[in-house]
C-alpha positions in Angstrom: -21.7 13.8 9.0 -23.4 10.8 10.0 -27.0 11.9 8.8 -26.2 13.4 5.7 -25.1 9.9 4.3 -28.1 8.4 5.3 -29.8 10.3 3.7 -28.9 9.3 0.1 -27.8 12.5 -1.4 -26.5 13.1 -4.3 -22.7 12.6 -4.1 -19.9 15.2 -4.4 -18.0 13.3 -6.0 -18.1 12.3 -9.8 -18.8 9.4 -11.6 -15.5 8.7 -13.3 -13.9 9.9 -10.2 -15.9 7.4 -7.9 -14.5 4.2 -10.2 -10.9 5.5 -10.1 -11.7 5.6 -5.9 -12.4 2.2 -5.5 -10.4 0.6 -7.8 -7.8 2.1 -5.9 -9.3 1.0 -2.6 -9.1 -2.5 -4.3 -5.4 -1.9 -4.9 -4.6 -0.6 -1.3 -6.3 -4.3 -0.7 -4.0 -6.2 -3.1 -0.9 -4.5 -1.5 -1.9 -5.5 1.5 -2.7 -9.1 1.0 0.9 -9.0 -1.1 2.9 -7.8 1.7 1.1 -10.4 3.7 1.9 -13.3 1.0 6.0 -11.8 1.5 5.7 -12.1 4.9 4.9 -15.8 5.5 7.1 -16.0 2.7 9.6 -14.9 4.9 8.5 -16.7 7.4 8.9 -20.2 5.6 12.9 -19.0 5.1 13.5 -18.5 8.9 13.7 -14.6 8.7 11.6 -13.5 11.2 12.7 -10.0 11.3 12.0 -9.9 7.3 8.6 -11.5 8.5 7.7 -9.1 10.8 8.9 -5.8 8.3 6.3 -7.3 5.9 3.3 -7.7 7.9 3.2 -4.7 9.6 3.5 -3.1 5.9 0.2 -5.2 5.3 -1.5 -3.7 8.4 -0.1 -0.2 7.2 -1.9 -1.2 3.6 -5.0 -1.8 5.2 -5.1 1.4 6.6 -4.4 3.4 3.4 -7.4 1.1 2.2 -9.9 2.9 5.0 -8.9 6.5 3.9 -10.0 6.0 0.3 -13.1 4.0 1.6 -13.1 6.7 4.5 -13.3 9.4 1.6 -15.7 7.8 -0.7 -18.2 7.5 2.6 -17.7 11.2 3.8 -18.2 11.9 -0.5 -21.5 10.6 0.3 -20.0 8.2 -2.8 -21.2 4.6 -3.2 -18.1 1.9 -1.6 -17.7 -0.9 -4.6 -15.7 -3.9 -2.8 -14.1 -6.1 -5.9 -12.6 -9.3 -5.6 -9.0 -9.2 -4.2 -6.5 -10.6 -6.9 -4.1 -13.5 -5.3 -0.6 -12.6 -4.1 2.0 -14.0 -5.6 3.8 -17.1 -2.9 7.2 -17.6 -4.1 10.3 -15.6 -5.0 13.7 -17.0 -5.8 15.5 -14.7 -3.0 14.7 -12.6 0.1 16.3 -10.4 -2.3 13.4 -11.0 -5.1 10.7 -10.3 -2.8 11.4 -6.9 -1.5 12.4 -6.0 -5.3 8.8 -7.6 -5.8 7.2 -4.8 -3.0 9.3 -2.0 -4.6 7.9 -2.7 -8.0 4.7 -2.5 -7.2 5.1 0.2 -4.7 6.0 2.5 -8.0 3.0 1.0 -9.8 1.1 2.4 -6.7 2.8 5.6 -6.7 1.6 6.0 -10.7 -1.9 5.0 -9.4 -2.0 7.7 -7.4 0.1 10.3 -9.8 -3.0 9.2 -12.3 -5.4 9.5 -9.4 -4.1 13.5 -8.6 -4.5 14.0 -12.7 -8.1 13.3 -12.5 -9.5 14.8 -9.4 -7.3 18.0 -11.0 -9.7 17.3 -14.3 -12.5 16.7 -12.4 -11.7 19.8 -10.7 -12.9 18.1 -7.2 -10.6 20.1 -4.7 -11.4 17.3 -2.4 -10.1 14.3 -3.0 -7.3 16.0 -4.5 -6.4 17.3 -1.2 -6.9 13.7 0.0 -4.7 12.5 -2.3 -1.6 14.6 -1.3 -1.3 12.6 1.7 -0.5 9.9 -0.4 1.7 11.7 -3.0 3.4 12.2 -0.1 3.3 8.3 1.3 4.3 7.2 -1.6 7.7 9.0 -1.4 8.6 7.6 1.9 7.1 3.8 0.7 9.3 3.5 -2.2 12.5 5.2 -0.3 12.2 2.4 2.6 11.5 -0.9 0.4 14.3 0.5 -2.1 16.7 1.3 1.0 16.4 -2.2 2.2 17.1 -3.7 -1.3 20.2 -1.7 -1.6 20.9 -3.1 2.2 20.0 -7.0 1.2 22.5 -6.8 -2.2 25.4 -4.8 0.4 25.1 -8.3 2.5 24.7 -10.3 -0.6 25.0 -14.1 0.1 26.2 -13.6 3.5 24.3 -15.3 6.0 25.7 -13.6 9.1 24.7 -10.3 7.2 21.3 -11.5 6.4 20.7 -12.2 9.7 21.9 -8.8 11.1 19.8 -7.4 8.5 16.9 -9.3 9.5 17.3 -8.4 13.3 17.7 -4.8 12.4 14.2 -4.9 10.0 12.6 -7.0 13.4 13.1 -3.8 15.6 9.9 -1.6 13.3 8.2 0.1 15.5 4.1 0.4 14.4 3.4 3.8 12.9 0.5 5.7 14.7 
């Protein structure tokens, strides 16, 4: 595995398929450098629990961001890094954050829908297999960051329940 990448062949993985890879890996990136922006957003409001939600959700980013580079590598592929777009720092609401993460966790689940299209095109078994992984991710992401919406508007304005809530998103365990 090791060797073979050293020793510059040609990679088995296409052109057009390769750009789509790493701009990608640059999005996993951006979502996690987002998540991390929400999080000391959090932070500055005194939610903790919110705090902590986001920023493991950064570190679980990061490592969707190794399995594309992890593929590209193994595709004896060529890694492009590109600059990392800033975060956004403010929203209006706890509220207006996590609707902030679910938007943008559907506009990663259409990357990767778009993603799946193209290695099907490309007819490169591979990465599509890859991908399914994430097709399947992707389900779970939006289910959880739309759950706790729907939890934040039940408690509305009420601090008590915003603080339940944020003890309750405090307790995530890390994923292995």
């Amino acid at each position: 595995m090791g060797l073979e990448r050293k020793c510059g062949g040609e990679s088995m993985v296409s052109k057009k398929m390769v750009d789509a890879l790493n701009k990608q890996l640059n999005s996993e990136y951006y979502s996690s450098y987002l998540y991390l922006a929400i999080s000391a957003y959090y932070e500055t409001m005194n939610l903790g629990g919110f705090a902590t939600w986001m920023r493991m959700q950064s570190e679980e980013e990061l490592k969707h961001a190794l399995r594309f580079y992890e593929h590209l590598v193994d595709s004896n592929a060529r890694v492009k890094l590109m600059l990392i777009q800033q975060p956004p720092t403010e929203w209006k609401s706890a509220l207006a954050a996590f609707e902030e993460a679910y938007k943008h966790e559907r506009n990663v689940t259409s990357s990767i829908h778009e993603l799946v299209s193209l290695s099907t095109k490309e007819k490169d078994h591979a990465t599509y297999e890859m991908l399914q992984w994430f097709v399947k991710e992707q389900v779970e992401e939006e289910k959880n960051t739309n759950d706790i919406i729907q939890d934040i508007k039940r408690v509305g304005d009420d601090g008590t329940g915003l603080l339940i809530l944020d003890r309750e998103l405090g307790n995530r365990k890390v994923e292995t």
